[in-house]
C-alpha positions as CSV (number, residue, x, y, z in Angstrom):
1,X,0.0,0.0,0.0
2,X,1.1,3.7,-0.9
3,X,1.4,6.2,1.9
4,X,-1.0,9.0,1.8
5,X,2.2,11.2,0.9
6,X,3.3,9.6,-1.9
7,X,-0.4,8.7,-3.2
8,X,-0.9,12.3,-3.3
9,X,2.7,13.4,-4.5
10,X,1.7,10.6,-7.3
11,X,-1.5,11.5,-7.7
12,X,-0.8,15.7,-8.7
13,X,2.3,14.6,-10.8
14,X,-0.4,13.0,-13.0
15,X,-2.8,15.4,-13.0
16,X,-0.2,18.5,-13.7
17,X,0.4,18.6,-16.9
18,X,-3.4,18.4,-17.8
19,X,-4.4,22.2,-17.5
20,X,-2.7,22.7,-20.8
21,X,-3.9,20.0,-22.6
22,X,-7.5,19.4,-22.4
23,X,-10.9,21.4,-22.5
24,X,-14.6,20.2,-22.2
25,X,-16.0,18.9,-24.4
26,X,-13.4,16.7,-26.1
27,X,-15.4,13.3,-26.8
28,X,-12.0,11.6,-28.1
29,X,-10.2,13.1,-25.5
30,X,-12.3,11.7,-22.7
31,X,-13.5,8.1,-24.2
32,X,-9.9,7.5,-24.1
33,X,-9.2,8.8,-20.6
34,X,-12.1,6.7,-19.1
35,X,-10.6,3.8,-20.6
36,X,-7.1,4.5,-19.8
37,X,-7.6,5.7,-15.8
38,X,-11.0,4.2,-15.3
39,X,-10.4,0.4,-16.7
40,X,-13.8,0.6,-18.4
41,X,-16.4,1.8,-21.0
42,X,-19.1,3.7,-20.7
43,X,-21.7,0.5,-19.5
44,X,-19.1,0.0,-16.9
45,X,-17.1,-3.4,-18.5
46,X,-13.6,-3.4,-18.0
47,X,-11.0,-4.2,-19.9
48,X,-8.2,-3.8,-17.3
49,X,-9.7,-6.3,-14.8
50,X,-8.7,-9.1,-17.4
51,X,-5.2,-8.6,-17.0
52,X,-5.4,-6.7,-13.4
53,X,-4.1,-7.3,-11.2
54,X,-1.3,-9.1,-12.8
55,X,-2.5,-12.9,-13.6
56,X,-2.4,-16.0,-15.2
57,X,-4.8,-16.7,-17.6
58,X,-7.4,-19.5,-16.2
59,X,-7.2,-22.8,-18.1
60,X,-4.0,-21.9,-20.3
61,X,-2.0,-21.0,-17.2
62,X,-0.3,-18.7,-19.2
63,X,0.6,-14.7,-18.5
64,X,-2.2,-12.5,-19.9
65,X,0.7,-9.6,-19.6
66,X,2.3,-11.4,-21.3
67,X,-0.1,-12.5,-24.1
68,X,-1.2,-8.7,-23.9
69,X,2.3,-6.9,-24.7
70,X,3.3,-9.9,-27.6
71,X,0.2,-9.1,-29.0
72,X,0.5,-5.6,-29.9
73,X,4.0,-5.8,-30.9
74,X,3.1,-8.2,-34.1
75,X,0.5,-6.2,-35.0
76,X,3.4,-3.5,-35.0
77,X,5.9,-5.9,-36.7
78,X,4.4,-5.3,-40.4
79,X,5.6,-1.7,-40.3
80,X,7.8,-0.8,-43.0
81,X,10.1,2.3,-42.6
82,X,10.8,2.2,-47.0
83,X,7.3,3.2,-47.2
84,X,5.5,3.9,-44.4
85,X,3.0,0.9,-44.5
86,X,1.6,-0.8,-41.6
87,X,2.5,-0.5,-38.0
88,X,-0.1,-0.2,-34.7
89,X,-3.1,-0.6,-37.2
90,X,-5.4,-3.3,-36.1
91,X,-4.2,-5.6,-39.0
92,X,-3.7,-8.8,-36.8
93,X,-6.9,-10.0,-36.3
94,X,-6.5,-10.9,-39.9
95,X,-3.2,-12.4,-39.5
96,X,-4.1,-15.1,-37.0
97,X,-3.8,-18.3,-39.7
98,X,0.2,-16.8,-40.3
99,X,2.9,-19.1,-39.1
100,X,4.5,-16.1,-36.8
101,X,1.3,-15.5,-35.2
102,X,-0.1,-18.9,-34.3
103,X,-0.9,-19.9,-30.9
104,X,-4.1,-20.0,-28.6
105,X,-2.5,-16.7,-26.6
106,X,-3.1,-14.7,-30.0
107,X,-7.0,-16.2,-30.5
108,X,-7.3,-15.6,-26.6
109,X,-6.2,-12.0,-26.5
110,X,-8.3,-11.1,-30.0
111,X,-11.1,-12.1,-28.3
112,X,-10.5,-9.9,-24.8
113,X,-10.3,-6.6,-26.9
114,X,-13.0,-7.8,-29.5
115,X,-16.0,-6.1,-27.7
116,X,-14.2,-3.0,-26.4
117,X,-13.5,-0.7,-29.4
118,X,-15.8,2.4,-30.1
119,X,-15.6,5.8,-32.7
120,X,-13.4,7.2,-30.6
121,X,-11.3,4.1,-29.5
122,X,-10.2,2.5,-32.4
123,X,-9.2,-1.6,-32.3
124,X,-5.7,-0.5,-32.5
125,X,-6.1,1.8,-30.0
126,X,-7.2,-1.0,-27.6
127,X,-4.4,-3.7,-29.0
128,X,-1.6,-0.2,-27.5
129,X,-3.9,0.5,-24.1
130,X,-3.9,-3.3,-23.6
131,X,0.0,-3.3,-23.7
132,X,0.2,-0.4,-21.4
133,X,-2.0,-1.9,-19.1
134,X,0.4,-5.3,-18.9
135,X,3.5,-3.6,-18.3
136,X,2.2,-1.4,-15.5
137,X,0.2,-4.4,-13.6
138,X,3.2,-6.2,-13.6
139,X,5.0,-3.1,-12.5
140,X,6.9,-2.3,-15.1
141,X,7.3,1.6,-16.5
142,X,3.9,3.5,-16.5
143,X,4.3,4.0,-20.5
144,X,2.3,7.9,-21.9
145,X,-0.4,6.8,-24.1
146,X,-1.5,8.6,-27.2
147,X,-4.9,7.5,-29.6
148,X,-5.8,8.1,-32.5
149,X,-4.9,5.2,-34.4
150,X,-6.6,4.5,-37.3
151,X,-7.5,0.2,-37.9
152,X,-7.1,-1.1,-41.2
153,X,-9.7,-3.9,-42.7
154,X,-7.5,-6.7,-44.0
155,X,-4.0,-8.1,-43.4
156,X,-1.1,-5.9,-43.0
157,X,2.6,-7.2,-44.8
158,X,4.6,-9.8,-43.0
159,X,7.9,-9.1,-41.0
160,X,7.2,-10.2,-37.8
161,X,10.5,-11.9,-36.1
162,X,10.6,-15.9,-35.6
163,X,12.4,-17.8,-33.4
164,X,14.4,-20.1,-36.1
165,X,15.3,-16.7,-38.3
166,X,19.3,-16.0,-38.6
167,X,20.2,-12.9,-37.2
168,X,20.6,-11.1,-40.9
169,X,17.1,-11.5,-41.3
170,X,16.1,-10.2,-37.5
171,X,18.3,-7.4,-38.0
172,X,16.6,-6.4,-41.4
173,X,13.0,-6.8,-39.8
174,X,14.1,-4.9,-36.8
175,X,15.0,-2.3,-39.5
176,X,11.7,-2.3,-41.3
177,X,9.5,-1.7,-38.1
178,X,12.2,1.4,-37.8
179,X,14.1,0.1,-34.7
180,X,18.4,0.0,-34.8
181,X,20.5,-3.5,-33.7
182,X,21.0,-2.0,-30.3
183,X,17.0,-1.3,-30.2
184,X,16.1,-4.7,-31.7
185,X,18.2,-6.1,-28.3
186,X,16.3,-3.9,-25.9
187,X,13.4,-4.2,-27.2
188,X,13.4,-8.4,-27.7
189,X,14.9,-8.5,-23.5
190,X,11.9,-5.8,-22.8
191,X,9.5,-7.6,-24.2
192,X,10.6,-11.2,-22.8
193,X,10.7,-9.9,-19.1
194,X,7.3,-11.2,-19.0
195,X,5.7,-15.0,-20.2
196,X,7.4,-17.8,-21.4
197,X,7.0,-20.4,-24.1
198,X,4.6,-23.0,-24.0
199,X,4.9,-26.7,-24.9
200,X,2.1,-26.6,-27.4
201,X,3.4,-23.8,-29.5
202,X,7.0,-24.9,-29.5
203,X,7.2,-28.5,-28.7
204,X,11.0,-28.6,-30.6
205,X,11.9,-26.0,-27.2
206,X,9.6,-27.1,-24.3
207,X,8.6,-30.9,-23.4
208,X,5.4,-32.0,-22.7
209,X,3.4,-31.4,-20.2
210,X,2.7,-34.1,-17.6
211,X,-0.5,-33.0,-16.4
212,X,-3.5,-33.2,-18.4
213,X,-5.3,-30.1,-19.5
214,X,-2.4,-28.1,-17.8
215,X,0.5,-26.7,-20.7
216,X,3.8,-27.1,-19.5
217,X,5.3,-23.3,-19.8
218,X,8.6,-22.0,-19.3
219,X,9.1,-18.5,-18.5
220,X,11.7,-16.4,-20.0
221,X,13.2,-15.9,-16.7
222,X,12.4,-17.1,-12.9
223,X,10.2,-14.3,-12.2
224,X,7.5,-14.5,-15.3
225,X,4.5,-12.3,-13.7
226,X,7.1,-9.5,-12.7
227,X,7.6,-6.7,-15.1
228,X,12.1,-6.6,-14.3
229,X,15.3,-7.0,-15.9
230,X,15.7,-11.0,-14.3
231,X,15.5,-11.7,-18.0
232,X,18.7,-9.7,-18.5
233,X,21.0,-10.3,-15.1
234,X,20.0,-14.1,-15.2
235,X,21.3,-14.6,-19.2
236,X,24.6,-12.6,-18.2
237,X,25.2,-14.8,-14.8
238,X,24.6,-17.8,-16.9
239,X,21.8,-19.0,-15.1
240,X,19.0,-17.9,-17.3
241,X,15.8,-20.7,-18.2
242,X,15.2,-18.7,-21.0
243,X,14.7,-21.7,-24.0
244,X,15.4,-19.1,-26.3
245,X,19.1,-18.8,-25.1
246,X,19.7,-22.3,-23.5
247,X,18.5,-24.7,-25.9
248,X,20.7,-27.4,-27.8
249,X,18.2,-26.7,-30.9
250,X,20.5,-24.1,-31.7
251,X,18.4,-23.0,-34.7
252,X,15.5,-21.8,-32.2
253,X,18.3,-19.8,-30.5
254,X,17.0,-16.8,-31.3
255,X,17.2,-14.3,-28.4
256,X,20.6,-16.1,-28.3
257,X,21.4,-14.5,-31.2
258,X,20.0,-11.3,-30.9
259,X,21.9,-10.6,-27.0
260,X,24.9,-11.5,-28.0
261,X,25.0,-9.6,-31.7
262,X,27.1,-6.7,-30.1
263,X,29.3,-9.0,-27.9
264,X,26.9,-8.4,-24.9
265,X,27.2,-4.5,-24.8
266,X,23.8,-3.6,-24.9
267,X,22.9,-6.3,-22.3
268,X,25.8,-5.5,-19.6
269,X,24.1,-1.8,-20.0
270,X,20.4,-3.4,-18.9
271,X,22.0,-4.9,-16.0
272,X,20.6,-1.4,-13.9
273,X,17.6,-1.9,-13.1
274,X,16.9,1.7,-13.7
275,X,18.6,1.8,-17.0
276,X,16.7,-1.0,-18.0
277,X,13.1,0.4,-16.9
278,X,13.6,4.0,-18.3
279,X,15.2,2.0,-22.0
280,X,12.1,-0.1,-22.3
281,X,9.5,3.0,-21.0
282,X,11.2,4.4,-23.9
283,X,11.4,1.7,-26.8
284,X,7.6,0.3,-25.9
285,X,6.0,4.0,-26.4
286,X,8.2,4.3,-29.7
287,X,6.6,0.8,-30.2
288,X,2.9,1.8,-29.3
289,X,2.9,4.7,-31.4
290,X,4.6,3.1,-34.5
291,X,1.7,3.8,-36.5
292,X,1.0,3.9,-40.8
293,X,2.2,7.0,-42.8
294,X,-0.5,10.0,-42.6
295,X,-1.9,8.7,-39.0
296,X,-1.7,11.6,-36.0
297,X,-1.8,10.5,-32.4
298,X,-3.4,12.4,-30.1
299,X,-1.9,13.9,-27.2
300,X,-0.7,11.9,-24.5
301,X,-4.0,11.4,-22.6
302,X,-3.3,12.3,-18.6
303,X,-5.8,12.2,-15.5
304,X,-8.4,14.6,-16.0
305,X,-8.4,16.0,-12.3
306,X,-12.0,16.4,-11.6
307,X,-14.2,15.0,-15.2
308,X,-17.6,15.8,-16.2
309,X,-19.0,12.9,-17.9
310,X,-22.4,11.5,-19.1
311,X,-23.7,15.2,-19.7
312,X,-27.2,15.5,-21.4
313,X,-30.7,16.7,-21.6
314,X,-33.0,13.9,-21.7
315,X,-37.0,13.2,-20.8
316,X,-37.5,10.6,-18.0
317,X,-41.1,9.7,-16.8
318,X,-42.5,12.4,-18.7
319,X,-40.1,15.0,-17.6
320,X,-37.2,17.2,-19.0
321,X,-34.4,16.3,-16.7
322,X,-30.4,17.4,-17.3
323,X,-27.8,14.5,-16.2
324,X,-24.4,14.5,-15.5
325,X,-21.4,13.0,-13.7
326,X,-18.6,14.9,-11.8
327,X,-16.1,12.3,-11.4
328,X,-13.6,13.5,-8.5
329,X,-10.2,11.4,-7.4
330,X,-9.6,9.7,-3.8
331,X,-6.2,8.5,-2.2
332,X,-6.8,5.1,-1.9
333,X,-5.7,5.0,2.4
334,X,-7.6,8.5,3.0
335,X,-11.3,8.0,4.3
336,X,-13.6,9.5,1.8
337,X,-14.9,12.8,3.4
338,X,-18.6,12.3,4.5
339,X,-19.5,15.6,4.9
340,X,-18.0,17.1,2.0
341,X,-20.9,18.9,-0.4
342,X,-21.1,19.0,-4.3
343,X,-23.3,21.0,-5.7
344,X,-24.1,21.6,-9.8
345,X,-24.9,25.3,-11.1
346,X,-26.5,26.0,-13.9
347,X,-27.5,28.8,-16.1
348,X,-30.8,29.2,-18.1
349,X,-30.7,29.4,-22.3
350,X,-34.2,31.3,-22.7
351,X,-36.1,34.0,-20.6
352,X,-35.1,36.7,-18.0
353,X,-32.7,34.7,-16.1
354,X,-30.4,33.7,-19.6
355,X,-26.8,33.1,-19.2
356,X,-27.5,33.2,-15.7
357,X,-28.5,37.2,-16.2
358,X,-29.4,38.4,-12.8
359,X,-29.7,34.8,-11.1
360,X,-28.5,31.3,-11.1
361,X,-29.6,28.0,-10.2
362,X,-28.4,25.0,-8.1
363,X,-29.1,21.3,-6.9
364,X,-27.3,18.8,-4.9
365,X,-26.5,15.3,-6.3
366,X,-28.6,12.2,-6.4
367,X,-26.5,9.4,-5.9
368,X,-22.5,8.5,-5.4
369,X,-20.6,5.7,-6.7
370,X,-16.9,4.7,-5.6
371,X,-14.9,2.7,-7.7
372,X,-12.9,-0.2,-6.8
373,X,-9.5,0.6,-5.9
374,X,-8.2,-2.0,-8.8
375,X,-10.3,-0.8,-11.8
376,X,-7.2,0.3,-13.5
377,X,-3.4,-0.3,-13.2
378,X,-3.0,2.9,-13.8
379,X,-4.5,4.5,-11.0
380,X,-3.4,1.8,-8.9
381,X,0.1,2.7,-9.1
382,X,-0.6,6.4,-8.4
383,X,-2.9,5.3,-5.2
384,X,-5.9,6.6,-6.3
385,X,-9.7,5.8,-7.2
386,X,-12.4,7.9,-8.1
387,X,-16.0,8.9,-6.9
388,X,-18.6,10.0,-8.8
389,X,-21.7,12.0,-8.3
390,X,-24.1,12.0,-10.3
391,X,-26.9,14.4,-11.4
392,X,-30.3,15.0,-12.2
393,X,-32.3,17.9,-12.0
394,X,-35.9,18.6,-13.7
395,X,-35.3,21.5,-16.5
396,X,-38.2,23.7,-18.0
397,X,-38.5,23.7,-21.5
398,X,-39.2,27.1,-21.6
399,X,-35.9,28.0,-19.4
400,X,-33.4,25.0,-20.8
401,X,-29.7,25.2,-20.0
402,X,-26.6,27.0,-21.4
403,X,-23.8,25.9,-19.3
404,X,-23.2,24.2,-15.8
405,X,-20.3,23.8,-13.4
406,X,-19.6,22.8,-10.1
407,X,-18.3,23.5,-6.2
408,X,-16.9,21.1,-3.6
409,X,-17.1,22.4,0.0
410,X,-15.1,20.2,1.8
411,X,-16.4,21.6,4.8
412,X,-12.9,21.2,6.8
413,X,-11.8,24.2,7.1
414,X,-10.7,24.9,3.7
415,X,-11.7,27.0,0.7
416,X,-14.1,26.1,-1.6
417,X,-13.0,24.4,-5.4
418,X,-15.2,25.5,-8.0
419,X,-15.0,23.2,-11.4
420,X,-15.7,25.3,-14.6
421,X,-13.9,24.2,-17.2
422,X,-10.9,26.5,-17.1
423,X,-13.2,29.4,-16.0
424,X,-15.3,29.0,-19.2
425,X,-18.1,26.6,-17.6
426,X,-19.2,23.4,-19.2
427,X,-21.6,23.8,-22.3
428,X,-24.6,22.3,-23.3
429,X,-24.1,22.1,-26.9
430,X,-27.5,22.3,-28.2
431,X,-31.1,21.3,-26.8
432,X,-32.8,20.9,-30.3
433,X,-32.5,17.2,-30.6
434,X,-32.6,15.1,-28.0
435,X,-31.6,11.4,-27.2
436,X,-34.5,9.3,-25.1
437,X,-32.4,6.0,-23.8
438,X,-35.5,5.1,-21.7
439,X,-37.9,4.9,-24.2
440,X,-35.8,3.2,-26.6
441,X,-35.3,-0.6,-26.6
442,X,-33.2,-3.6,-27.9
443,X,-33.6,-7.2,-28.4
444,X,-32.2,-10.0,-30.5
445,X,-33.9,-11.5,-33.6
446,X,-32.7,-14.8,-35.2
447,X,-31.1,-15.2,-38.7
448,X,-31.8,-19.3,-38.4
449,X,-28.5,-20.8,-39.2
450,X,-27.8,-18.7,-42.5
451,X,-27.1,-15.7,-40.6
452,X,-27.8,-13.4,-44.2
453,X,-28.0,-10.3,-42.4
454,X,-24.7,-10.9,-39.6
455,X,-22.7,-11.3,-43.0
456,X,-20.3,-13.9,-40.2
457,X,-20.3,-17.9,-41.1
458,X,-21.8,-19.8,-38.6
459,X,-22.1,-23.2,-38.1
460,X,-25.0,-23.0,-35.5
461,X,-27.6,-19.9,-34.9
462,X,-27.1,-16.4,-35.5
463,X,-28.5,-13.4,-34.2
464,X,-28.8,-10.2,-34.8
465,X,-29.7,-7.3,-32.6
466,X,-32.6,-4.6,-33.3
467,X,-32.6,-1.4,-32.0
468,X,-35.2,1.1,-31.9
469,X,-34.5,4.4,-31.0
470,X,-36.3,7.4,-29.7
471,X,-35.4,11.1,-29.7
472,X,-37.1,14.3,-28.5
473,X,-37.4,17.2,-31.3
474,X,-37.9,20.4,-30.2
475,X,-41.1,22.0,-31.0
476,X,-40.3,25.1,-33.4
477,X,-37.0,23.8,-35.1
478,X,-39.2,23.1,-38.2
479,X,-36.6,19.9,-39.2
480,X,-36.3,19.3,-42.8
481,X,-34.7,15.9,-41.7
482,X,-34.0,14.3,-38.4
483,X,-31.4,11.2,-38.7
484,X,-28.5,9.5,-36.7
485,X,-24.9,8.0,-37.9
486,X,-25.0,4.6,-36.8
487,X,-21.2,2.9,-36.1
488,X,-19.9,0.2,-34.5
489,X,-16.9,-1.7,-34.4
490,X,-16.8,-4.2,-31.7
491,X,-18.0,-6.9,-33.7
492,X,-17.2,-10.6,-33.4
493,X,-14.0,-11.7,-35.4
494,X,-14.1,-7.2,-37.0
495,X,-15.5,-8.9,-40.3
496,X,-16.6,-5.2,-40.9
497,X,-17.6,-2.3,-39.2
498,X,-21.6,-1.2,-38.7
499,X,-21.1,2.0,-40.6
500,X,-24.4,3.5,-41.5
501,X,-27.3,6.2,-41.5
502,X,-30.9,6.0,-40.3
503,X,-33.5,8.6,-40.6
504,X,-36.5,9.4,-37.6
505,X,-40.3,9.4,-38.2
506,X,-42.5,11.9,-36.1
507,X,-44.2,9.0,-33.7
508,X,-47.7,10.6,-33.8
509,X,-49.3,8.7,-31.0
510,X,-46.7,9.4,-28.6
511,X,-48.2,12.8,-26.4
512,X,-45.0,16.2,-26.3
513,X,-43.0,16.5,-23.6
514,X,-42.5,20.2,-22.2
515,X,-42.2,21.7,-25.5
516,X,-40.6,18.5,-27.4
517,X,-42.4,15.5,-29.7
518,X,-40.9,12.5,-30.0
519,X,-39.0,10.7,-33.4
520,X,-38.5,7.0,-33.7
521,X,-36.4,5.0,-36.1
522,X,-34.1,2.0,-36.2
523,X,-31.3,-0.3,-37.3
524,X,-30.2,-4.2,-37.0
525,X,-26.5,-4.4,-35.7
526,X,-24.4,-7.4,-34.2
527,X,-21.9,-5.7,-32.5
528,X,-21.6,-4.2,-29.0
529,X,-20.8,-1.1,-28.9
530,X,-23.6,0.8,-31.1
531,X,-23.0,4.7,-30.8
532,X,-25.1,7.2,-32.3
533,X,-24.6,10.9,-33.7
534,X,-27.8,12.4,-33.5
535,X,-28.7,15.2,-36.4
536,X,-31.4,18.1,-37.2
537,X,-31.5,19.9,-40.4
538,X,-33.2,23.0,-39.7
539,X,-33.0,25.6,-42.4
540,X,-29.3,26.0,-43.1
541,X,-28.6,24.7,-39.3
542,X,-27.6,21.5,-38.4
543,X,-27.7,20.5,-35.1
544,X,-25.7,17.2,-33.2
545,X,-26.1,15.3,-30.2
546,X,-22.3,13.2,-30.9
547,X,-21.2,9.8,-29.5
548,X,-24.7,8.7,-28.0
549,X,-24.3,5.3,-26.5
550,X,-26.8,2.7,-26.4
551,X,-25.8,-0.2,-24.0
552,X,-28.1,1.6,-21.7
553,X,-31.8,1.8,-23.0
554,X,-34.9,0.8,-21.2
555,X,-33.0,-0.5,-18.6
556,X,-31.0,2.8,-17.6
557,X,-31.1,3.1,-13.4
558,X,-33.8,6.0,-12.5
559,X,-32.7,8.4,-10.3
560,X,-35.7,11.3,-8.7
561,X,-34.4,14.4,-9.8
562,X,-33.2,17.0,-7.1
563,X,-34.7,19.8,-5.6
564,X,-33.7,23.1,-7.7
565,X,-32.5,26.2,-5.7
566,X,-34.1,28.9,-8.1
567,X,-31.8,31.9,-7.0
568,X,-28.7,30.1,-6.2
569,X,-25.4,32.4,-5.7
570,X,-22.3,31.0,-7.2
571,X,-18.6,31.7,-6.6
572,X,-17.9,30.1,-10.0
573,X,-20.3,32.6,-11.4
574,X,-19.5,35.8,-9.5
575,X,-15.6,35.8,-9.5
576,X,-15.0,33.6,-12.3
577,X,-12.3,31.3,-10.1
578,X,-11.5,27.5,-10.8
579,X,-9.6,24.8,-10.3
580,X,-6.0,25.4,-11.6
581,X,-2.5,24.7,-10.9
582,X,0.3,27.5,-10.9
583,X,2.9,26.9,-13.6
584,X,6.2,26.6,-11.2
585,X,4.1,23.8,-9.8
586,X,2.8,22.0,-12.6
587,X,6.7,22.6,-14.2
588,X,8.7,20.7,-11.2
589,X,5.9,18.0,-11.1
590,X,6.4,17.5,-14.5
591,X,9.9,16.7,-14.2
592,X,10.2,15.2,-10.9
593,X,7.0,12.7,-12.4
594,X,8.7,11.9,-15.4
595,X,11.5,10.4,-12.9
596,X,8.7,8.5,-10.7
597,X,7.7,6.9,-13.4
598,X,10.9,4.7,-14.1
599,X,11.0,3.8,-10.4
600,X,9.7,-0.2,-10.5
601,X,6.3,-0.4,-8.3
602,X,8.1,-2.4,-5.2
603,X,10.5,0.7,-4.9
604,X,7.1,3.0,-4.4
């Protein structure tokens, strides 16, 4: 466990550098945060929890760390430098029937990330957050993550290293992916400080298991689950178990060959710990962000201190409600502060009271989640979880909202924090078109065993699912159209991506809402991750509702709205102050965090 000092320290080195780089809203921005720091989507299913804390996979025995971080490095292997081809690009889900990518780990892993990519989170994007996550539960170097990667929809070019290649051939695919012969050493003893081989995918290197149902693997080095350099002190005392060094199937030697191409130089050098930690922080991001010719990365994505999320107008029970989440962090060994206060400001769009024009309004918040202390590696190594509190106050149709922000009274003694955005507030886009999650629905239809209109081979029964959507139209926008983009891309085996456009009917029969009627429409899709951009052509104006998910419909949780404070009296709104951090600060945390994280997770 961290102490409370260095969970804080840890915790504002992260969050310094953010006041430069991010504004709300910034849907890419934040899809990839919430992934990154949070573990999970949106529904709340996490992709960290399959590899954290660091494990074995159940069954295969085998290191899903390990698995993880092999994984995205051949789908970076087809790179070419000559041309700029391939790289981090999604490519090896259609590489899986290659000799240099066989093996259940690879079918394994596909399937872990298959359900998780979105618009914003590309299946490339989750083969590099996967890595990052396997390196840091193991506790390894926290490695900056960047997205943006775009995934490509067929196989990439071949170049990915075997073990029985001569080391002209290594060095020259080294050289494609863009990496020199003193890289391609660091990078092969980085990469093998985790897993092993198993007896199944190399029977010429590892006998046979004795136990039935149980693979007989043997780990790189003696310490398999730990992210360290045992892989490099063992091989240079002579006592390494690596079967990739210390085989009499010379042929199969190949991390033999590839250590001792510069008479051991590079591998004396990895003998410091440190040395080795801040090389391989270094090679794996160069690795993660090896991406195709004309790609752009984002910037790297850091902890978004205190994140609005889930932000929308909506109608609930025959009622106009706004919703949101302030998402706020906690050391994981402080007590969470009982008494502390949130309250949500809010300023009117219409009337005498517009852009909050003589008054303001307030409401507290209506529930709180906590999140477990392991949802993500990545906050687990800076001792910190988060809480939420969520939001949801009625709205009058005639009023609406412009903008909203926050204060947290602590109520110790301190000063109050106001949240708003930089000192601009958080904006509510538009309130023309509406999404209605609760009176929408889902449910499965079957194709027989045919499965025409899955466009995926099965043997058995398919299925696919039906959606039907409903959105609120403002009364007076006179639309000439109201439609949605439809897209999807976590879809079993990524045959293809749901990439289309549905238009809304005015449902006739279903009685206005405060000022709103309702629009229906919908669309077959066998993914799980459907995501909507809502649109209303009105006049020369088109207005969006962007990134609208669905995994929440007639199901979502109902929360009473809050009691509304009509003449509420803001510091936010009166002295414009917010939650910053003063640049000699956020300067010396920047350079004293880039040297925290190097230092291996036992050390912290």
């Amino acid at each position: 466990m961290l102490s409370s000092k260095k969970s804080l320290t840890l915790a504002l080195l992260f969050q310094a550098p953010l006041s430069f780089a991010y504004q709300y809203p910034s849907p890419q921005y934040e899809a990839l945060e919430t992934f990154l720091y949070e573990g999970q989507r949106g529904d709340g299913s996490n992709l960290a929890s399959l590899v954290h804390p660091c494990r074995k996979r159940t069954g295969t025995m085998s290191s899903v760390a390990a698995e993880w971080l092999r994984f995205a490095f051949h789908d970076m292997a087809t790179h070419n430098v000559d041309d700029g081809t391939g790289g981090l690009d999604g490519s090896l889900v259609y590489e899986l029937e290659r000799p240099e990518n066989f093996g259940l780990g690879f079918n394994q892993t596909a399937t872990d990330f298959e359900t998780f990519p979105n618009k914003y989170v590309s299946r490339a994007d989750i083969f590099a957050l996967g890595a990052v996550f396997a390196v840091a539960t193991c506790g390894g170097p926290v490695i900056p993550y960047r997205g943006g990667r775009v995934d490509v929809w067929q196989a990439g070019g071949f170049g990915t290293p075997q073990p029985h290649e001569d080391l002209d051939t290594l060095k020259e695919e080294f050289r494609k992916q863009g990496f020199s012969n003193t890289e391609m050493i660091t990078l092969t003893a980085c990469g093998h400080s985790l897993g092993g081989v198993r007896d199944t995918d190399f029977p010429m290197l590892v006998s046979p298991s004795t136990t039935p149902g149980v693979p007989h693997i043997i780990g790189f080095d003696s310490t398999e689950l730990q992210y360290d350099n045992k892989v490099v002190t063992e091989y240079l005392s002579g006592t390494t178990q690596n079967v990739l060094v210390n085989t009499p199937n010379t042929t199969m030697a190949s991390d033999l060959r590839v250590f001792t191409s510069d008479g051991n130089q590079t591998m004396q050098g990895l003998a410091d710990s440190n040395t080795f930690m801040s090389q391989c922080q270094s090679l794996l991001e160069r690795m993660f962000n090896t991406v195709p010719q004309g790609v752009t990365l984002t910037d790297e994505i850091t902890l978004i201190p205190a994140k609005v999320s889930g932000a929308q107008l909506t109608i609930e029970q025959g009622q106009l409600v706004f919703k949101s989440t302030l998402r706020l962090t906690q050391p994981n060994d402080a007590k969470l502060n009982t008494n502390r206060t949130v309250t949500m400001f809010w300023c009117d769009k219409y009337g005498s009271a517009a852009n909050c024009a003589g008054s303001t309004k307030s409401s507290s918040y209506v529930n709180v989640v906590q999140d477990d202390t392991n949802n993500s590696p990545m906050t687990w190594r800076m001792g910190i979880y988060f809480v939420h509190y969520q939001f949801v106050v009625p709205i009058q149709g005639s009023e609406s909202i412009s903008k909203f922000w926050f204060e947290v009274d602590e109520h110790n003694g301190t000063s109050i924090t106001a949240y708003n955005n930089g000192g601009s507030d958080y904006p509510v886009v538009q309130d023309q078109i509406l999404f209605v999650p609760t009176l929408s629905s889902s449910y499965f239809q079957s194709n027989g065993t045919s499965a025409p209109k899955t466009k995926v081979e099965t043997s058995g029964e398919a299925f696919t699912k039906v959606l039907n959507f409903t959105v609120a139209v403002r009364q007076g926008s006179n639309p000439s159209r109201v439609y949605a983009s439809v897209f999807d891309n976590a879809i079993h085996l990524f045959p293809f991506a749901t990439n289309t456009t549905i238009d809304f009917t005015r449902n006739s029969s279903a009685t206005s809402v405060d000022g709103y009627d309702f629009y229906t429409g919908s669309v077959e899709d066998i993914g799980l991750q459907t995501t909507l951009d809502l649109h209303l052509d009105s006049g020369s104006t088109t207005y969006t509702e962007d990134f609208q998910q669905t995994t929440f419909l007639d199901n979502t949780p109902y929360f009473k709205p809050s009691t509304v404070n009509a003449n509420a009296h803001s510091v936010a709104s009166s002295s414009r102050s917010s939650f910053v951090l003063s640049l000699p600060f956020v300067v010396e945390s920047m350079l004293l965090g880039s040297l925290l994280l190097l230092v291996p997770l036992e050390l912290l």
